[in-house]
N, C-alpha and C positions, 0 to 999 in steps of 0.2 A: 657223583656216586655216593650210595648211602655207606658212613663210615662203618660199618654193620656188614656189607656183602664183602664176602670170599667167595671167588670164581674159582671152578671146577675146569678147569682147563682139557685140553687132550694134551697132554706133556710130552717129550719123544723119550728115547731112551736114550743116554750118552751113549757112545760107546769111546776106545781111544786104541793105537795099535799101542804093544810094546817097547817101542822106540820111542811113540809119544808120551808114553805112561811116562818113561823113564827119564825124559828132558822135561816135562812137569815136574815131575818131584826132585830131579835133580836142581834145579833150578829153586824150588820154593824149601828145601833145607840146605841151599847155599842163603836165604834171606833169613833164614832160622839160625843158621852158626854168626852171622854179622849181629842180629839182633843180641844174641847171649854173648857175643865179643865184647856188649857193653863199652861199643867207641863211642865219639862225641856225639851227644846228643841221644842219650836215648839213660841220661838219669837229670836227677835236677842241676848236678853239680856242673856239669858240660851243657845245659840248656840254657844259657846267659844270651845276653846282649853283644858280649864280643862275637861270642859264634855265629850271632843274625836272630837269635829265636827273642821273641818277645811276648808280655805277656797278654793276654786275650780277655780272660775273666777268673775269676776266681769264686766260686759258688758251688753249693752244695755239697762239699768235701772234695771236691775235683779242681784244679789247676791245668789252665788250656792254654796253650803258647802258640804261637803262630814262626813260622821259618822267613823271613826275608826272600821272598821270590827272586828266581835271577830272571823270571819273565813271567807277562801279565796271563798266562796259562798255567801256569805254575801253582797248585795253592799244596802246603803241608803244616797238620798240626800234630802237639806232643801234649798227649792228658795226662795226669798223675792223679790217683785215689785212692783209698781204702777201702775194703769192703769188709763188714761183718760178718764173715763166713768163714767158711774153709777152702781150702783148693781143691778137696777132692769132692764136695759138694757141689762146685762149681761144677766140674768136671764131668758128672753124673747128670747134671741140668741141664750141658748144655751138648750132651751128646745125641745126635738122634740115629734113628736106622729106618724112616719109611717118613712117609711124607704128613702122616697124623701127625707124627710126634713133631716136627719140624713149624707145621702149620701152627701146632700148640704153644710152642716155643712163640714162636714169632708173635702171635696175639698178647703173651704176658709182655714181649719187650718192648712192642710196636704201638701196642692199645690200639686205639682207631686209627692208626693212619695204613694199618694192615690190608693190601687189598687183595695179594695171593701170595703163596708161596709153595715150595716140592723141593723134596729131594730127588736128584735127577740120577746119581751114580755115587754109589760103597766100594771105593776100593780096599783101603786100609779099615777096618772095623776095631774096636775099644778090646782090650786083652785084659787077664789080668795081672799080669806086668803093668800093662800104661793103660790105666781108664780112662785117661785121655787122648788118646792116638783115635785120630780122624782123619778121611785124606777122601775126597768127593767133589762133587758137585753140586751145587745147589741156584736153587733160584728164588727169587723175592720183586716181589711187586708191591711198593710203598705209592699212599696218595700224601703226599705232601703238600704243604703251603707253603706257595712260591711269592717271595715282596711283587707285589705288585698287581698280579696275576693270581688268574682263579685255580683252584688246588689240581697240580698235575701229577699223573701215574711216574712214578721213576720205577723203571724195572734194573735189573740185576742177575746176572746169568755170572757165578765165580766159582772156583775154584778153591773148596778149605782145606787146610793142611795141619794139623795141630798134633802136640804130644809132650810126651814130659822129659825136659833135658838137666841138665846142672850148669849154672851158666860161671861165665871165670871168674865169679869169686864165690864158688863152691853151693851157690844157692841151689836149691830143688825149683824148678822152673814150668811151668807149660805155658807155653807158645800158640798162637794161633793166627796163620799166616791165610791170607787172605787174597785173591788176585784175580780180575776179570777173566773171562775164557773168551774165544773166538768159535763160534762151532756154525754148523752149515750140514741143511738139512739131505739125506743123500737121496731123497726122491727129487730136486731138485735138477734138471736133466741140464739144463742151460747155465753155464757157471759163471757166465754174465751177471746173468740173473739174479746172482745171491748174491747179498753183501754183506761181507764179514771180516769184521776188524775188531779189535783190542779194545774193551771199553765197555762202559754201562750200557744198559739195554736199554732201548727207549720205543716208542713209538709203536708196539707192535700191539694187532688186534685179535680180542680174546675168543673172535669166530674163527682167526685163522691165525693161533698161536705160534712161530717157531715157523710159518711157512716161507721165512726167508730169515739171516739173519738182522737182530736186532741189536747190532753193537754199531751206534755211528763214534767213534773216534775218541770217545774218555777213554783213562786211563787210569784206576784208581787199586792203590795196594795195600794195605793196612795190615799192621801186624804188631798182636798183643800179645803181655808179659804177663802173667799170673806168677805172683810169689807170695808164699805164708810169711809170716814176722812171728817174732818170738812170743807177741803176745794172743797168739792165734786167729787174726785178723786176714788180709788179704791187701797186699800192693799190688798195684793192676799198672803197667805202663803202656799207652795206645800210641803208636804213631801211624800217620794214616797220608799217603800224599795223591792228587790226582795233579793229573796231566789231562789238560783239554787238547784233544785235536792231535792225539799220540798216533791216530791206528793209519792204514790206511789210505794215504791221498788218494789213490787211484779212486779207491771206494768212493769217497766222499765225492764225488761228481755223477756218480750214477744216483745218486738220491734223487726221490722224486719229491716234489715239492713240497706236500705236507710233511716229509721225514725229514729234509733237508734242514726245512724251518726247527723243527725241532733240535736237529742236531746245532745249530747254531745258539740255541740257548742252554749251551752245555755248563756255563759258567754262572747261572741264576741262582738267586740266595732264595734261601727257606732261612725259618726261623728257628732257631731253636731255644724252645721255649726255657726248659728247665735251666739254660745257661744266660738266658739273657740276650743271646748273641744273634747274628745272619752268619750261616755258612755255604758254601757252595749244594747247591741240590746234588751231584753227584759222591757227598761225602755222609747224606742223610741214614744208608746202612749199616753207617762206622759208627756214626756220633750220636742221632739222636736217643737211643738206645742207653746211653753210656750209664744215665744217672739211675737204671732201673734192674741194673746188672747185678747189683748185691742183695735184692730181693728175691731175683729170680729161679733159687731153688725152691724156696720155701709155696711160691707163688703156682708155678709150674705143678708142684705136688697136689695142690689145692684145686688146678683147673682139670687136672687130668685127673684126680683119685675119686672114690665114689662119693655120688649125692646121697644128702637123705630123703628115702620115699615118704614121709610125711612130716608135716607141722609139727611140732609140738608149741602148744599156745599156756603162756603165760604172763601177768601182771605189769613183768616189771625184766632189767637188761640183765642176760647171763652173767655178762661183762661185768656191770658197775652198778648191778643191783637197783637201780634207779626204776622209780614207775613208769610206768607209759603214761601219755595223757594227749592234748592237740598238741603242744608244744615239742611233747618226744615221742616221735612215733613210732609205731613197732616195725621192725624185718625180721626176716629170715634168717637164717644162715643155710645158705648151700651143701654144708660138709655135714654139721650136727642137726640141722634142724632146728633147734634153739631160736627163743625170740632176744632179739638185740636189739638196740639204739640207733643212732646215726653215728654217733660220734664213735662209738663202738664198732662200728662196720668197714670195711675193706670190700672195696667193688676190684675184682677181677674180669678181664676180659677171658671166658673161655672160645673153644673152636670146636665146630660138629661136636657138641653135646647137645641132644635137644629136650626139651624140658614142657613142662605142663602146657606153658604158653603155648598159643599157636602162631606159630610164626616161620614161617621160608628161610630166615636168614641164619647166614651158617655162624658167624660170631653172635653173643650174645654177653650183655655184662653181667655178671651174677656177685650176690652178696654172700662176704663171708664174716663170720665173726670174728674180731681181734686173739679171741683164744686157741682156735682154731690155726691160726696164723701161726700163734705163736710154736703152738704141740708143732707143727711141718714141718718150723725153725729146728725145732728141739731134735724130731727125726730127720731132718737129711742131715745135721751136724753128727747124728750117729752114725752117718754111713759106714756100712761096709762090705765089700763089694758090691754086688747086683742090690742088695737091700736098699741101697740107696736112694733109687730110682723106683723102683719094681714092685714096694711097697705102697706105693701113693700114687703111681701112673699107668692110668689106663691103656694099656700094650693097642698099639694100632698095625696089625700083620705079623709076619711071623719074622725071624731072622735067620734067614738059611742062608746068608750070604748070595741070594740073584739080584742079579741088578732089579729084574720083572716089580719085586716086592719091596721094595721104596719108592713107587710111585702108585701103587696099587690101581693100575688100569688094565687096560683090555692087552690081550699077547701082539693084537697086528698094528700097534701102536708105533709111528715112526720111528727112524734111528736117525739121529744125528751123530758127527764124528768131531770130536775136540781134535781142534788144528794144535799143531809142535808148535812151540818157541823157540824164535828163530834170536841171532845174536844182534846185537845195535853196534853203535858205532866203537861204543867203550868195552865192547864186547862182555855184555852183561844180555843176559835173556828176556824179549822179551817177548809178546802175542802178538800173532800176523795171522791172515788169512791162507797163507802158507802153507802144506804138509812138507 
């Protein structure tokens, strides 16, 4: 697949009863009060060697530790970083309500390895009390490169839960809890049929997306720390663990061969590049992302706010005043128009914007100028409320709170139903194919 196509899916519509609503969220702000409890392992000072965690890499302003498995299915890691921003610029970036915005998002964090994504369901919407409060559904389809192996789809069908708390040592805090869904389509007449368990999405075909479930047996739940510092920065803590082979036994024997296969390669390393490192492919919508996170307001602003209708041609770089000639050659800028440099240039991934080019394909890399960057920087640090966002992003649908208008498709579009979490053995919640 060209790393350039985003598919147009027929998406269904979640739906979930109120019983389910309520053991989802009770359950994903019982992992949000443990996260702000601040017990072992989730700061540097409790992430040591005596506790099992060890260190992984250390690059790019980010620190990656790995946890001592108590078994060969087991993988969990703990990031620490800084980000040059705000929290509530964060917050404004990374909020969506329909599935443009979502799609847009993901092309700035994913760059090419983006091969679809939607918002499936808005339960909780952004206030302004907490411009951070999110509670949905989402889905994402990554083409990663796997050791070994030629680059495969990893899909993603989860559940987000995010908002702003005070965690117990009185910090200002947002959370962003994360956790596979089990869902199972209800025109499905034969419930043999369907297979659906706990875990990443895999295998499924984009002529007949969602026509049966696509969770074979991961289990993957990740849940990040946004905190400001005194010096106006951003500490970000990620902990992320997957469980291979969590969901379902029953299920996993009804696989048919080629899904089966697949599910067996739940534990395959991709690379990730900006760190150096191999991580498990079912952890690639936690982590590879991680190192492009503190760009990503200013970036987002840029792919979504308006182009300029024409050229303006000149000499020499806006930037660094330097002439053009063979050796520096001239661009664009996307935003201003202005003639620029290379070295002055910033290539962003946009999504359905389409431009003079003639071309089919729904991502596209467009060049921006370094100053251009910089002014976005300048205004999303300005935010305040809706301005934040709303002045540099091109609105995709409306916000009336329908489920209908975060995936922007046709009204006889299927319903799917998100299964309850049921209890385990330590009686901690978790996803089953269950109601």
């Amino acid at each position: 697949m060209s790393s350039n196509q985003v598919h147009h899916n027929s998406y269904p519509r979640i739906e979930f009863t109120q019983d389910v609503y309520e053991k989802h969220l009770g359950n994903m702000e019982r992992i949000a009060t443990l996260a702000l409890a601040g017990r072992s392992g989730w700061d540097k000072a409790t992430a040591t060697p005596a506790h099992g965690w060890s260190r992984l890499t250390d690059n790019a302003g980010w620190q990656v530790l790995s946890l001592q498995a108590p078994s060969p299915g087991v993988h969990e890691y703990l990031c620490f970083g800084t980000l040059r921003t705000s929290l509530v610029a964060l917050q404004h970036a990374f909020y969506v309500k329909n599935t443009y915005e979502f799609r847009a998002l993901s092309a700035v964090m994913y760059e090419d390895t983006i091969a679809d994504a939607a918002l499936l369901n808005i339960t909780h919407r952004q206030t302004a009390a907490d411009v951070g409060q999110f509670f949905g559904v989402k889905y994402l389809k990554l083409l990663v490169q796997v050791l070994n192996e030629e680059d495969q789809e990893q899909e993603y069908v989860y559940l987000e839960f995010s908002g702003t708390r005070v965690d117990a040592l009185g910090r200002r805090t947002w959370f962003v809890v994360t956790e596979p869904v089990a869902i199972k389509s209800a025109s499905d007449s034969d419930p043999s049929s369907s297979i659906s368990s706990s875990g990443n999405s895999r295998g499924s075909h984009a002529s007949e997306p969602f026509h049966k479930s696509i969770s074979f047996g991961e289990r993957c739940s990740c849940v990040k720390l946004y905190r400001e510092t005194y010096d106006g920065c951003v500490e970000v803590t990620v902990r992320t663990k997957l469980e291979a082979g969590g969901g379902n036994p029953e299920a996993s024997v009804k696989l048919h061969g080629s899904a089966a296969a697949l599910a067996r390669k739940a534990g395959q390393l991709v690379f990730w590049k900006s760190m150096g490192v191999f991580i498990p492919s079912g952890l690639a919508k936690d982590l590879l992302s991680l190192c492009r996170t503190g760009c990503v307001p200013e970036s987002v602003r840029l792919t979504t706010g308006s182009f300029a209708p024409s050229w303006e041609h000149g000499n020499k770089c806006k930037v660094c005043f330097k002439f053009f000639n063979l050796l520096r050659r001239k661009h664009h800028c996307r935003r201003c128009g202005s003639s620029m440099c290379s070295a002055c240039t910033v290539a962003l991934h946009c999504v359905d914007r389409p431009t003079k080019s003639r071309t089919s394909e729904a991502v596209a890399v467009e060049k921006f100028c370094k100053s251009c960057l910089v002014q976005a920087k300048i205004d999303t640090m300005r935010v305040d409320g809706d301005a934040g966002r709303g002045g540099g992003r091109r609105r995709g649908g409306s916000d009336d709170g329908t489920t209908h208008s975060v995936v922007m498709s046709d009204s006889n579009k299927r319903v799917a139903h998100l299964h309850s979490p049921t209890r385990n053995a330590n009686g901690d919640r978790t996803y089953s194919s269950t109601t």
